[in-house]
N, CA, C, O and CB atoms as a CASP TS submission, in Angstrom:
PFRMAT TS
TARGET T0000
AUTHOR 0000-0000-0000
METHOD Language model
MODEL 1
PARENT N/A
ATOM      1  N   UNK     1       8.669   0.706  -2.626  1.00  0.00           N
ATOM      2  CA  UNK     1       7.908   1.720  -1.947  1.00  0.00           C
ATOM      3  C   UNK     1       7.520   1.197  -0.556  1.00  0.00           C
ATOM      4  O   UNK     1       7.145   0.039  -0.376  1.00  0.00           O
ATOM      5  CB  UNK     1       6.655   2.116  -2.774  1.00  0.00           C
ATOM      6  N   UNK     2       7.638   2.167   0.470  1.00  0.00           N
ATOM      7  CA  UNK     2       7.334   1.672   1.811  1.00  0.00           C
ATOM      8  C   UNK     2       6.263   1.402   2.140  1.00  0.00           C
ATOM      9  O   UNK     2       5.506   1.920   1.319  1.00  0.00           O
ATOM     10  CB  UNK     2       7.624   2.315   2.657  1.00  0.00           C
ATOM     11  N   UNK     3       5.697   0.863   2.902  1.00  0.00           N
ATOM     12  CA  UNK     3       3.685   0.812   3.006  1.00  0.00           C
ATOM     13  C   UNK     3       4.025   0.124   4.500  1.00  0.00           C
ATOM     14  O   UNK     3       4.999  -0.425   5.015  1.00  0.00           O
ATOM     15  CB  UNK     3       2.360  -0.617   1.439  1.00  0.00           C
ATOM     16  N   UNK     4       2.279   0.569   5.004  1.00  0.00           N
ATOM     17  CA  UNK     4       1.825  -0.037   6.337  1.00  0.00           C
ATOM     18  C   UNK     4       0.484  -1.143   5.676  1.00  0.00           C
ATOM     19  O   UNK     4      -0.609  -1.033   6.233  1.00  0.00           O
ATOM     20  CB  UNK     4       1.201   1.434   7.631  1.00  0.00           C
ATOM     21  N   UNK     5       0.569  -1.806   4.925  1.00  0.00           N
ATOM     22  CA  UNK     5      -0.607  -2.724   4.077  1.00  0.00           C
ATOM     23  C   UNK     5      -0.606  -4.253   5.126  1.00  0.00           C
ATOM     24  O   UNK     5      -1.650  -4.767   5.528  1.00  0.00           O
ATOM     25  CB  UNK     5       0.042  -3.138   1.981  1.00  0.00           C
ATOM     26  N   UNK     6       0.957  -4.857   5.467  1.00  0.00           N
ATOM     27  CA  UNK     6       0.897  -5.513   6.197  1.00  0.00           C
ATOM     28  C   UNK     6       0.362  -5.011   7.322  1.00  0.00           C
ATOM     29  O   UNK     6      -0.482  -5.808   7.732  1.00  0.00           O
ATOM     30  CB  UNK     6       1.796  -5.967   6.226  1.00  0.00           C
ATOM     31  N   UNK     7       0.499  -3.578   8.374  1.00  0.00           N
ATOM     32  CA  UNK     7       0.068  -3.787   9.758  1.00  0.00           C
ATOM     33  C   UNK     7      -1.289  -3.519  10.237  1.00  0.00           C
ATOM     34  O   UNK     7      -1.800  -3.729  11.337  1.00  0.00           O
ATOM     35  CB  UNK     7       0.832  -3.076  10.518  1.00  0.00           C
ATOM     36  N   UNK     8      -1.912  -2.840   8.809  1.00  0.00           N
ATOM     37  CA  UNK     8      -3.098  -2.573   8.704  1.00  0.00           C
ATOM     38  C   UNK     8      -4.509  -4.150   8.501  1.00  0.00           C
ATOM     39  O   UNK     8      -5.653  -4.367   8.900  1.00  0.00           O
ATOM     40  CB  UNK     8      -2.881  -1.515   7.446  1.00  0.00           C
ATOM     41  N   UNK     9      -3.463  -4.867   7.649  1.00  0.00           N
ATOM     42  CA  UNK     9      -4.283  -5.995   7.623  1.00  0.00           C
ATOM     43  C   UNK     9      -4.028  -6.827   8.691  1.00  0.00           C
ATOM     44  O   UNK     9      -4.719  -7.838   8.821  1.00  0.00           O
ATOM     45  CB  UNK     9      -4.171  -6.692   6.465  1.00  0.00           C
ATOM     46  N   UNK    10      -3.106  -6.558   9.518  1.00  0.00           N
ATOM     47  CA  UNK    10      -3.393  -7.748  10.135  1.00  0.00           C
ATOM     48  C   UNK    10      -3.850  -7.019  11.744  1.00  0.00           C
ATOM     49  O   UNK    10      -4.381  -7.769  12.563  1.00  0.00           O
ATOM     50  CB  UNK    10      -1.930  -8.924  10.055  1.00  0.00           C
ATOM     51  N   UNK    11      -3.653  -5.820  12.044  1.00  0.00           N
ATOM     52  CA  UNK    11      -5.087  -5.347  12.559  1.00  0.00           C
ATOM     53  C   UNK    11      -6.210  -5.192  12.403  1.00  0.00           C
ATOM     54  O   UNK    11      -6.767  -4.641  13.352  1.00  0.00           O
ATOM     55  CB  UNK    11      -5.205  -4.695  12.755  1.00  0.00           C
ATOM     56  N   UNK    12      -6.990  -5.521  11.351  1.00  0.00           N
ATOM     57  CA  UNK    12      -7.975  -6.156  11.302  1.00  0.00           C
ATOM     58  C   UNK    12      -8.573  -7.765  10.786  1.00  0.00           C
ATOM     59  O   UNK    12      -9.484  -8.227  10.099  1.00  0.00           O
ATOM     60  CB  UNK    12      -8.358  -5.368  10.852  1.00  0.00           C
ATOM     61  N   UNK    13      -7.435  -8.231  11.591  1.00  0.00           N
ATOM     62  CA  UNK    13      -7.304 -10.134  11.330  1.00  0.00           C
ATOM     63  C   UNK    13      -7.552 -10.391   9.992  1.00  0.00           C
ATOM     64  O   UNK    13      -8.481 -11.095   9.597  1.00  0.00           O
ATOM     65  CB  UNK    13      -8.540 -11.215  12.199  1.00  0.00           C
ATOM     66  N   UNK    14      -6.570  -9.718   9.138  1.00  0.00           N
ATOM     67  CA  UNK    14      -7.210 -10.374   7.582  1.00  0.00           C
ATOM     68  C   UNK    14      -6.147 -11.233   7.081  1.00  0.00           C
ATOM     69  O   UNK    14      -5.002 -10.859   7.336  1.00  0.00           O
ATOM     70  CB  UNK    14      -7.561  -9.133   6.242  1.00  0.00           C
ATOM     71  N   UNK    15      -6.268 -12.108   6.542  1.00  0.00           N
ATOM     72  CA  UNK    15      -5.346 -13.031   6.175  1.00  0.00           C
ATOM     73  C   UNK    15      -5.297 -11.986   4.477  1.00  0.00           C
ATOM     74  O   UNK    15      -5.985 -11.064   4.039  1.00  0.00           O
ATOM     75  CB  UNK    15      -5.986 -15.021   6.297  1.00  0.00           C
ATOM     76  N   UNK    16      -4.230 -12.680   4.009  1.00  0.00           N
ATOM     77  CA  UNK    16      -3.230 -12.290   2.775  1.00  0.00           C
ATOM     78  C   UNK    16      -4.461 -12.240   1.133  1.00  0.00           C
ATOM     79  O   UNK    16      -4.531 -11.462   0.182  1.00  0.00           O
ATOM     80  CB  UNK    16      -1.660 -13.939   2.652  1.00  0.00           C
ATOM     81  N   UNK    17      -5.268 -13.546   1.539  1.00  0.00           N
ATOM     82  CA  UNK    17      -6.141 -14.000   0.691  1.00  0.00           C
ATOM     83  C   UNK    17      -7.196 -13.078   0.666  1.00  0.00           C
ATOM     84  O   UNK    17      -7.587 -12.564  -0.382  1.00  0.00           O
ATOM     85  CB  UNK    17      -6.528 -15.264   0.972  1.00  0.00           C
ATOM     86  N   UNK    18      -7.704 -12.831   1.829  1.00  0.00           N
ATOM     87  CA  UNK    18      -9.405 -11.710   2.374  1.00  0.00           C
ATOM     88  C   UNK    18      -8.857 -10.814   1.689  1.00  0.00           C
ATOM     89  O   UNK    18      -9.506 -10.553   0.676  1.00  0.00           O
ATOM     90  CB  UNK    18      -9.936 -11.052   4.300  1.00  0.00           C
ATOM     91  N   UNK    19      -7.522  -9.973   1.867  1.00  0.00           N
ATOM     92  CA  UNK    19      -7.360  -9.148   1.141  1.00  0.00           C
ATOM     93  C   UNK    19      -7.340  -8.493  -0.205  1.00  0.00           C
ATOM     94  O   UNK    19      -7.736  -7.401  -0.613  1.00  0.00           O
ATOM     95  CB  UNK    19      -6.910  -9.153   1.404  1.00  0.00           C
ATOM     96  N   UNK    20      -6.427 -10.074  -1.060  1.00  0.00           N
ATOM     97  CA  UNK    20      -6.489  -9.692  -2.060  1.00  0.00           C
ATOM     98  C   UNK    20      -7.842 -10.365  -2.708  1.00  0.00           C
ATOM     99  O   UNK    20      -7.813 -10.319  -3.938  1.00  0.00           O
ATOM    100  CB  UNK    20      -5.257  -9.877  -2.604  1.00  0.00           C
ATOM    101  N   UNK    21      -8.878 -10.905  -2.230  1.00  0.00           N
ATOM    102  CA  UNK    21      -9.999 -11.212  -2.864  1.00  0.00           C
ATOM    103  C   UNK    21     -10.598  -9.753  -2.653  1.00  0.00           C
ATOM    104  O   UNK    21     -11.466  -9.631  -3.518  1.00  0.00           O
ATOM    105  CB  UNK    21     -10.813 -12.534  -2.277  1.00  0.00           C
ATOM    106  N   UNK    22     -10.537  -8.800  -2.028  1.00  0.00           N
ATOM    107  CA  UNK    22     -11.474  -7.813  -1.492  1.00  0.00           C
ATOM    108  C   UNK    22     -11.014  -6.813  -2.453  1.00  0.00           C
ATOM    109  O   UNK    22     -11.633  -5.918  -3.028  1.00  0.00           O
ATOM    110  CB  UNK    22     -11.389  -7.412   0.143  1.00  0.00           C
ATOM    111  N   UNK    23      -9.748  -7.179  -2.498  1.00  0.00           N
ATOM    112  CA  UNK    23      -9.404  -5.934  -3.871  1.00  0.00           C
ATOM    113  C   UNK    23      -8.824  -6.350  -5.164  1.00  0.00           C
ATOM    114  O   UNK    23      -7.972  -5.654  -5.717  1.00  0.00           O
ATOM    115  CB  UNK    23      -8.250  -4.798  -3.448  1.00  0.00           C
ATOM    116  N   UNK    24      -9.339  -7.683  -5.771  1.00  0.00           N
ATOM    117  CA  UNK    24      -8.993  -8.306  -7.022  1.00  0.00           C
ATOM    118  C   UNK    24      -7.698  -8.275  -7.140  1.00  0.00           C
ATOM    119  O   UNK    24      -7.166  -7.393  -7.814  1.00  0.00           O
ATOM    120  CB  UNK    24      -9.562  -7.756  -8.146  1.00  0.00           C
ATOM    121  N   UNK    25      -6.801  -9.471  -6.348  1.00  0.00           N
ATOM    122  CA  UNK    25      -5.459  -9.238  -7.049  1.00  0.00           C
ATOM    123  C   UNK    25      -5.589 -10.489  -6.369  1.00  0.00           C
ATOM    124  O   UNK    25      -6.422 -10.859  -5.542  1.00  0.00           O
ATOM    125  CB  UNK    25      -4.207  -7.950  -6.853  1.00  0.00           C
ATOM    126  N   UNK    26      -4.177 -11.322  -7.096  1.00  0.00           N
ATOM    127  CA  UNK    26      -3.510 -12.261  -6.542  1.00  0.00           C
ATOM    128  C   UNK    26      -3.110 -12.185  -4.478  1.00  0.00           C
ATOM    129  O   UNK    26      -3.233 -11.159  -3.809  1.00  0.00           O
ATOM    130  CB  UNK    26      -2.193 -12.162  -7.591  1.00  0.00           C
ATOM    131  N   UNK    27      -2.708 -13.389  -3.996  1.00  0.00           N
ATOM    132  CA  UNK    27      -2.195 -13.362  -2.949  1.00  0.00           C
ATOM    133  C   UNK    27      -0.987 -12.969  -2.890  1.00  0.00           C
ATOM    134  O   UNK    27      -0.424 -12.374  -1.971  1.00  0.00           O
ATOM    135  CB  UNK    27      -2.316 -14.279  -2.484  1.00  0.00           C
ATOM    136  N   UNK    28      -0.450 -13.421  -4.223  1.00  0.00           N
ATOM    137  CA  UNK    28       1.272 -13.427  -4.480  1.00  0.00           C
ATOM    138  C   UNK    28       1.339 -11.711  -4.663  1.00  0.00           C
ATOM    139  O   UNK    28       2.421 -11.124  -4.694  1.00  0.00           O
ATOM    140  CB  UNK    28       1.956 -14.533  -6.250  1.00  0.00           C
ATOM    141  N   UNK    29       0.108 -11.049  -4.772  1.00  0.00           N
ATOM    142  CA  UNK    29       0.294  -9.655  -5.696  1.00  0.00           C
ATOM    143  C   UNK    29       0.734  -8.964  -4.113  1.00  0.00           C
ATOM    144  O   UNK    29       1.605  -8.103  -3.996  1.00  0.00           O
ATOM    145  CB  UNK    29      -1.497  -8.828  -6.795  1.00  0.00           C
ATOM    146  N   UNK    30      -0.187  -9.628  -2.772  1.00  0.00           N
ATOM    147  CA  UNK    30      -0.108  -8.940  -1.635  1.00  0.00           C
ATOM    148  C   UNK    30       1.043  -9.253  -1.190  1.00  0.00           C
ATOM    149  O   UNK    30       1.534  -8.200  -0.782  1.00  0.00           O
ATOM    150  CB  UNK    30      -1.072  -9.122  -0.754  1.00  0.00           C
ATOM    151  N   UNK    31       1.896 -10.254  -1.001  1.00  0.00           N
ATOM    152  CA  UNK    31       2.859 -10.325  -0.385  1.00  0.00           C
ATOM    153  C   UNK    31       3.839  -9.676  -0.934  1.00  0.00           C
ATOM    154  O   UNK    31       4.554  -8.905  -0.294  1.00  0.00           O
ATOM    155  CB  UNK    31       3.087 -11.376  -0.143  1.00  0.00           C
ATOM    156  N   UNK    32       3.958  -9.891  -2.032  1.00  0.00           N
ATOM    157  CA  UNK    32       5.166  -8.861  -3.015  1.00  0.00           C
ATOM    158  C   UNK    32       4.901  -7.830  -2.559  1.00  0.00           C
ATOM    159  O   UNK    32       5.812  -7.498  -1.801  1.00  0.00           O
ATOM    160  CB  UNK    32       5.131  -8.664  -4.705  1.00  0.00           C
ATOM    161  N   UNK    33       3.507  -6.523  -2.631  1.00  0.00           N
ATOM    162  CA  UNK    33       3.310  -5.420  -1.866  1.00  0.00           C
ATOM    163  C   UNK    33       3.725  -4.872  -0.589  1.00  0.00           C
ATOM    164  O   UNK    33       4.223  -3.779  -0.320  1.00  0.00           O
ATOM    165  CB  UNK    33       2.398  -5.421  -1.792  1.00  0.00           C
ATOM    166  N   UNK    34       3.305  -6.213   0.401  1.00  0.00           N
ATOM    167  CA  UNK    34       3.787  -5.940   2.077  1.00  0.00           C
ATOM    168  C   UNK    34       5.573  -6.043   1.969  1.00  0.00           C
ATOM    169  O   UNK    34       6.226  -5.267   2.666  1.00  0.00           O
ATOM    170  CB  UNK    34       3.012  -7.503   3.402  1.00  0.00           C
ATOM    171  N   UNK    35       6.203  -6.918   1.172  1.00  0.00           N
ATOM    172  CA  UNK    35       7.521  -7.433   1.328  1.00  0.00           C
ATOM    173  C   UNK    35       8.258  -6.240   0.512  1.00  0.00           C
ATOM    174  O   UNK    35       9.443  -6.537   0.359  1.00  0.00           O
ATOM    175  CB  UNK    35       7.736  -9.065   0.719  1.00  0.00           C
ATOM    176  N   UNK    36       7.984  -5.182   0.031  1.00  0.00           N
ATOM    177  CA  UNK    36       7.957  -4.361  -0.482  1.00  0.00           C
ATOM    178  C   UNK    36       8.818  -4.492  -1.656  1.00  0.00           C
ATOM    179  O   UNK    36       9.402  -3.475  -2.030  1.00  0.00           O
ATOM    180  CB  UNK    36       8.078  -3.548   0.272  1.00  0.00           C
ATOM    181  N   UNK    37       8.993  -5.619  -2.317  1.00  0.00           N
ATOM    182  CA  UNK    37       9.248  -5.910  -3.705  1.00  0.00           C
ATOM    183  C   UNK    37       9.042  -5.582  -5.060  1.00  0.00           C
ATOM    184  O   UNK    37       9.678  -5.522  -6.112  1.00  0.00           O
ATOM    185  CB  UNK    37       9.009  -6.621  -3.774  1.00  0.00           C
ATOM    186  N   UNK    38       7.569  -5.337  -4.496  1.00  0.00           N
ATOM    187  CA  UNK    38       6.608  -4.520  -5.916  1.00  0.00           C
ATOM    188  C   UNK    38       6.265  -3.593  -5.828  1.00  0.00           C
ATOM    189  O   UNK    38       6.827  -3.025  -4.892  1.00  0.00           O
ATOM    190  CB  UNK    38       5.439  -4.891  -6.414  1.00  0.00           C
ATOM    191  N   UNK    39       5.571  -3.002  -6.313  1.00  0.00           N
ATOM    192  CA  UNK    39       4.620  -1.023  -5.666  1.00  0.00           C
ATOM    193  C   UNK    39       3.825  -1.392  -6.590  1.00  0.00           C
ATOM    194  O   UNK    39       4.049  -1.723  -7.755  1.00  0.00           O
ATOM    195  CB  UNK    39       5.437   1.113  -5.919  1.00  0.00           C
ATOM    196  N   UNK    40       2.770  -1.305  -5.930  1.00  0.00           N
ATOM    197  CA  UNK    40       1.155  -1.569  -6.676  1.00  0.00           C
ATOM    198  C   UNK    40       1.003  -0.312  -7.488  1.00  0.00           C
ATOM    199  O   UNK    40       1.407   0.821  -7.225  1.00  0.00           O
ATOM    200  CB  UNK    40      -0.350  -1.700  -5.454  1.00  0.00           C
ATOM    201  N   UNK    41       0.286  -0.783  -8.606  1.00  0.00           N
ATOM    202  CA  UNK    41       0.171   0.373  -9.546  1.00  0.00           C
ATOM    203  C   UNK    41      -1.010   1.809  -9.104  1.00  0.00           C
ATOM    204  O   UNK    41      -1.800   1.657  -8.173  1.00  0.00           O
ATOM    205  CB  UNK    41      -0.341  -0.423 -11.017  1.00  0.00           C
ATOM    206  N   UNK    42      -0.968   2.998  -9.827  1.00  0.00           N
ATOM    207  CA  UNK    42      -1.848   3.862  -8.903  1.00  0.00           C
ATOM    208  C   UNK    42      -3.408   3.326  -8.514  1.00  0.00           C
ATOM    209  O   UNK    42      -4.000   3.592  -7.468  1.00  0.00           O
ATOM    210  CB  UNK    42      -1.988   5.284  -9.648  1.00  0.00           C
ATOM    211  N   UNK    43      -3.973   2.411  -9.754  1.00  0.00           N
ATOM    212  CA  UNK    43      -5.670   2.143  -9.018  1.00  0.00           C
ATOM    213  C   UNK    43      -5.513   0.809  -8.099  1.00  0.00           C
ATOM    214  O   UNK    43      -6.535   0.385  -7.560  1.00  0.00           O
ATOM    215  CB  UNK    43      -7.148   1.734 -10.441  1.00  0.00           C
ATOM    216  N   UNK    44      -4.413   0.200  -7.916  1.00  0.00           N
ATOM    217  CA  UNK    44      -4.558  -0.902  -6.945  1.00  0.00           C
ATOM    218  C   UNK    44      -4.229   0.202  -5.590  1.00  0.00           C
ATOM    219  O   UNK    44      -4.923   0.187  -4.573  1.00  0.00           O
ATOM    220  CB  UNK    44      -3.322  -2.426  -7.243  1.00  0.00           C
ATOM    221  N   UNK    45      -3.010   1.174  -5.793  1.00  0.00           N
ATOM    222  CA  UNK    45      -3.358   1.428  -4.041  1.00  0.00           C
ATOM    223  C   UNK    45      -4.321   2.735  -4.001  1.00  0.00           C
ATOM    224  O   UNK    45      -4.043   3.657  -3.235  1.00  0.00           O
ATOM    225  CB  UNK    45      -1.706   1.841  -2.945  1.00  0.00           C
ATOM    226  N   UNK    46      -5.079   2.772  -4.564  1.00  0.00           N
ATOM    227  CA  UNK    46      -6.760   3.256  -4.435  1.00  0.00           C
ATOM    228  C   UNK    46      -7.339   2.511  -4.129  1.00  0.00           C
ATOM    229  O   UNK    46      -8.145   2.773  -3.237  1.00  0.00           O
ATOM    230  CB  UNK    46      -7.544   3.679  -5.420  1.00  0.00           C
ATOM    231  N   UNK    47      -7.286   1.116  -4.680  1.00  0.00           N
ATOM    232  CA  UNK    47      -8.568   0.158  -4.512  1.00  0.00           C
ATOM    233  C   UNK    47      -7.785  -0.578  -2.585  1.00  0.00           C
ATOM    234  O   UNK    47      -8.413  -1.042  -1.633  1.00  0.00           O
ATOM    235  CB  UNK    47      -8.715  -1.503  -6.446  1.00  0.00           C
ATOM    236  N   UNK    48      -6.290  -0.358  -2.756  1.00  0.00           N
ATOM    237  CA  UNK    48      -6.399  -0.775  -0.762  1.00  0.00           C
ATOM    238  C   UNK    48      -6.811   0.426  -0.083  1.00  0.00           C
ATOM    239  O   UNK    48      -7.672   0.352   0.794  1.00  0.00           O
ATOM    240  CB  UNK    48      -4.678  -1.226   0.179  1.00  0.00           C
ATOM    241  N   UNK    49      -6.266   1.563  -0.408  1.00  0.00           N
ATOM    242  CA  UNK    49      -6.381   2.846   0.276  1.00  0.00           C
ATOM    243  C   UNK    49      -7.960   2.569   0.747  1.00  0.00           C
ATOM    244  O   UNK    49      -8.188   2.354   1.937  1.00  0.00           O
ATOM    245  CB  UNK    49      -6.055   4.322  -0.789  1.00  0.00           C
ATOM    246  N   UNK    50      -9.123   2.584  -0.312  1.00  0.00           N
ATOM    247  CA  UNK    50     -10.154   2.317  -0.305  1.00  0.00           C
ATOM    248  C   UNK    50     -10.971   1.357   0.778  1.00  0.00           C
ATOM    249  O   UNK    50     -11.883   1.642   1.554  1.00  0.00           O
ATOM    250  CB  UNK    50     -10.134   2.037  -1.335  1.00  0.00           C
ATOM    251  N   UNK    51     -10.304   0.146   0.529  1.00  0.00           N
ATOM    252  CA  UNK    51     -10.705  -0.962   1.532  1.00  0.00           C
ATOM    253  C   UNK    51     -10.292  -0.588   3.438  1.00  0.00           C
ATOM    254  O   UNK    51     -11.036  -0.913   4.363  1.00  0.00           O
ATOM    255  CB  UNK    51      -9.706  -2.480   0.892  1.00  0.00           C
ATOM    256  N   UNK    52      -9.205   0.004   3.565  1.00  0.00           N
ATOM    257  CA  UNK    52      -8.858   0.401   4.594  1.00  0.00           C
ATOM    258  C   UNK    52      -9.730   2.053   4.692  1.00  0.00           C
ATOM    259  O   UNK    52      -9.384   2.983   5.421  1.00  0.00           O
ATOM    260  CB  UNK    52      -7.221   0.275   4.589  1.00  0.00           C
ATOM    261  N   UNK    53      -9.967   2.052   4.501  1.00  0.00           N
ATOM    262  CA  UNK    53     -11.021   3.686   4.490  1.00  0.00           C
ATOM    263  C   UNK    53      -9.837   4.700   4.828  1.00  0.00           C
ATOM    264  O   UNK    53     -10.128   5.202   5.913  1.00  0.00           O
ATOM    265  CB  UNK    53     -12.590   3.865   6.052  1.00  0.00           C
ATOM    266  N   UNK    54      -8.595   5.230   4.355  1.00  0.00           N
ATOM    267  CA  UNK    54      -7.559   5.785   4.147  1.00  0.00           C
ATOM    268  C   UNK    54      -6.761   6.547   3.325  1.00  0.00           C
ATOM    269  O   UNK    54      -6.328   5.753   2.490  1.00  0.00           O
ATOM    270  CB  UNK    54      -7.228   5.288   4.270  1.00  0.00           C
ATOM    271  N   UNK    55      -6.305   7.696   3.083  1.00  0.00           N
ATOM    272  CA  UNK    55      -5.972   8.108   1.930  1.00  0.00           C
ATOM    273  C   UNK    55      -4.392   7.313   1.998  1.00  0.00           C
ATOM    274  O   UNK    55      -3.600   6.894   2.842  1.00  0.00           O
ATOM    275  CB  UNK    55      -6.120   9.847   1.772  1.00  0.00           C
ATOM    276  N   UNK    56      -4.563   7.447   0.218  1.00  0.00           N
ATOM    277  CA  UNK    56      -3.468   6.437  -0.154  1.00  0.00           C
ATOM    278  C   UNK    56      -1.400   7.054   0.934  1.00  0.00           C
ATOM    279  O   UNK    56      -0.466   6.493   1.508  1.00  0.00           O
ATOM    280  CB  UNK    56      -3.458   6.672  -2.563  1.00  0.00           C
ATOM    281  N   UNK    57      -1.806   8.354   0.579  1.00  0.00           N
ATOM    282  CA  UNK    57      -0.880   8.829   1.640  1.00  0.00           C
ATOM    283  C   UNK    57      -0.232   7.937   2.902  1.00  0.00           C
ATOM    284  O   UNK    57       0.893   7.505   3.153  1.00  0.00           O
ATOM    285  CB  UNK    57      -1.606   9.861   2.221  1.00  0.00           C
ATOM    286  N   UNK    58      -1.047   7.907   3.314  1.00  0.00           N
ATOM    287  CA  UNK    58      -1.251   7.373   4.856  1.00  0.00           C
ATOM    288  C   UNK    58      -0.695   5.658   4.555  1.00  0.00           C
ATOM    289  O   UNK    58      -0.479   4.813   5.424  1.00  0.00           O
ATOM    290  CB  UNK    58      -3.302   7.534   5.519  1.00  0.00           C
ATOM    291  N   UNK    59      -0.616   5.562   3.683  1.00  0.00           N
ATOM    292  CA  UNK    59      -0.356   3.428   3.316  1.00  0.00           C
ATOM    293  C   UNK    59       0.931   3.634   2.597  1.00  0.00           C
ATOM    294  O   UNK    59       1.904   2.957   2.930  1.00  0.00           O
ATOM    295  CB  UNK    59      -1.843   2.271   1.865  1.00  0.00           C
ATOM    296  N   UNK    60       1.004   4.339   1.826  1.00  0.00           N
ATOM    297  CA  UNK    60       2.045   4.112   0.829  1.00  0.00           C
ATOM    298  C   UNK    60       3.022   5.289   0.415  1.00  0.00           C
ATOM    299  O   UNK    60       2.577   6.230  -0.242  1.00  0.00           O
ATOM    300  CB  UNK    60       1.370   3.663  -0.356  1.00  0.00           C
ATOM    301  N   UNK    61       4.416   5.236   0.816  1.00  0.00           N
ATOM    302  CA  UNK    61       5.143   5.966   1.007  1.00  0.00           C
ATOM    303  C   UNK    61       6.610   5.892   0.681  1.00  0.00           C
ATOM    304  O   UNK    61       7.234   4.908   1.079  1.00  0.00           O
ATOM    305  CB  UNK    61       4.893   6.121   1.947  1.00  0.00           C
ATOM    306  N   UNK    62       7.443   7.172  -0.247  1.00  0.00           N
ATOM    307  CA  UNK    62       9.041   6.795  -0.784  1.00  0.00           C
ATOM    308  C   UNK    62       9.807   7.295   0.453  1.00  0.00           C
ATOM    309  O   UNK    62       9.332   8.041   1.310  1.00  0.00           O
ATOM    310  CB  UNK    62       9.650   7.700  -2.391  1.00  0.00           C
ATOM    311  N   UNK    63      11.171   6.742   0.432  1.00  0.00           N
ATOM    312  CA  UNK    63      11.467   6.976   1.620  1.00  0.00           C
ATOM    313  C   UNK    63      12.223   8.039   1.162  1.00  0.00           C
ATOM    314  O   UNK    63      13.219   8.293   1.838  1.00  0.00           O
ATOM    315  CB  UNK    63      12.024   5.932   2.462  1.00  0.00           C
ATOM    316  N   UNK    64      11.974   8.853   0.012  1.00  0.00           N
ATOM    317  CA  UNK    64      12.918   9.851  -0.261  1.00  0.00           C
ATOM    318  C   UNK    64      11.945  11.376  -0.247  1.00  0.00           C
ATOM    319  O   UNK    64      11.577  12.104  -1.168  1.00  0.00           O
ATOM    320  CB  UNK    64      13.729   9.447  -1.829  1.00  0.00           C
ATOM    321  N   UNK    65      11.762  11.439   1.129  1.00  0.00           N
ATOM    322  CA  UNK    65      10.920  12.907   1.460  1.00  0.00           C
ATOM    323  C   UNK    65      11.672  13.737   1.443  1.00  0.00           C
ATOM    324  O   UNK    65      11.128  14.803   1.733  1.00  0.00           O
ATOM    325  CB  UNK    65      10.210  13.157   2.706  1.00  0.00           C
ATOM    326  N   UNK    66      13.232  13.876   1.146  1.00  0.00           N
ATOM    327  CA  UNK    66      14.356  15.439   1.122  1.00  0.00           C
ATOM    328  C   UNK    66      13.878  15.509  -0.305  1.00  0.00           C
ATOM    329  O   UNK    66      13.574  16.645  -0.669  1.00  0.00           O
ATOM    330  CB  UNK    66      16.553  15.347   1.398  1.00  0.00           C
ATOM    331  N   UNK    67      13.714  14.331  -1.394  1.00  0.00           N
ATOM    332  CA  UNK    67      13.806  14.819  -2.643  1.00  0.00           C
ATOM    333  C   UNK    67      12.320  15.434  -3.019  1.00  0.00           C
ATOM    334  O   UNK    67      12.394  16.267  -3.923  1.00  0.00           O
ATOM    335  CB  UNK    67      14.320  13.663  -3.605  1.00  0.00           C
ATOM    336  N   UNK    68      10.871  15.181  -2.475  1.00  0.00           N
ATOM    337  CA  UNK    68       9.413  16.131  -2.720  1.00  0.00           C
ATOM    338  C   UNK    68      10.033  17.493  -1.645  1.00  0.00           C
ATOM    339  O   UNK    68      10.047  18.637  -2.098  1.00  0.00           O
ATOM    340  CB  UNK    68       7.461  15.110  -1.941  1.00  0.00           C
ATOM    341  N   UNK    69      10.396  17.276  -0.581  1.00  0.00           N
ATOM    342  CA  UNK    69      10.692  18.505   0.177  1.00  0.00           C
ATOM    343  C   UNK    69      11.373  19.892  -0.933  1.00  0.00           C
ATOM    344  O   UNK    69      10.789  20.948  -1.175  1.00  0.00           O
ATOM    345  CB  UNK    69      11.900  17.961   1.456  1.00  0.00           C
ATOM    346  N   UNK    70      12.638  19.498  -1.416  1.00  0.00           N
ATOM    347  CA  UNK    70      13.434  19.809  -2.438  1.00  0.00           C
ATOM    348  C   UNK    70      12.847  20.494  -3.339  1.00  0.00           C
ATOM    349  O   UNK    70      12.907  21.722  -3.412  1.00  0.00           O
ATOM    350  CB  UNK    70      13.959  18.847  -2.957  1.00  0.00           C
ATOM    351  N   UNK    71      11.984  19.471  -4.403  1.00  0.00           N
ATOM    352  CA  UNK    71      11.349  19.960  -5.127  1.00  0.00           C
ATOM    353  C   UNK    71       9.596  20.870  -5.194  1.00  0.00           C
ATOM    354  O   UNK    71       8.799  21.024  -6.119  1.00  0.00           O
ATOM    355  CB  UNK    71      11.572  19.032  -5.663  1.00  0.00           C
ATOM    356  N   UNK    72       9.586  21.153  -4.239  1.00  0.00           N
ATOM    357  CA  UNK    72       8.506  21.960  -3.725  1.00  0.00           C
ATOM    358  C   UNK    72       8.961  23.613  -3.152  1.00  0.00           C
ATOM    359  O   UNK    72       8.226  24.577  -2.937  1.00  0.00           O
ATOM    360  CB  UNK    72       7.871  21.028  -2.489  1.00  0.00           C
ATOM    361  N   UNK    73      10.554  23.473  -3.007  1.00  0.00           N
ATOM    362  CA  UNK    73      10.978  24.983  -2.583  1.00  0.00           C
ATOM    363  C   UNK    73      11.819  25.073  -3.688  1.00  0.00           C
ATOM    364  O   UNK    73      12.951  25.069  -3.205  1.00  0.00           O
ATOM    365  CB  UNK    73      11.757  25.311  -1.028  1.00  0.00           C
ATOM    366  N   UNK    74      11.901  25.149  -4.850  1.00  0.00           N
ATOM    367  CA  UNK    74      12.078  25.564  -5.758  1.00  0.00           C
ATOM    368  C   UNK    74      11.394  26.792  -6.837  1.00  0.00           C
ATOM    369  O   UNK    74      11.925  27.025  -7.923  1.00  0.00           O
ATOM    370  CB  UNK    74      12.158  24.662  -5.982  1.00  0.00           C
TER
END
């Protein structure tokens, strides 16, 4: 899943650690997230959405918008 988690944290100078102490997860949990390896489950990207004062929208994103487009004009 695509995300802006890296450009968001590091506009506000947060190292990898601030982060995931601020929202209970591993460091390893954040980098897998930014490196986009993993996709945080739905209450972890609430609990970043949250920390960044953001709806989860806005952070975390599939890059397959023809297929919600698609299925919405049906």
């Amino acid at each position: 899943m695509r995300n802006i988690v890296r450009k968001l944290r590091r506009d506000m100078n947060l190292s990898q650690q601030e982060l995931a102490d601020a929202v209970g997860v591993s460091r390893q949990t954040i980098i897998e997230i930014e490196k986009e390896k993993s996709d945080p489950s739905g209450s972890l990207m609430l609990k970043i959405s949250n920390f960044f004062g953001k709806d989860p929208r806005e952070i975390f994103f599939t890059d397959d918008v023809n297929f919600v487009q698609q299925k919405g004009t049906d």
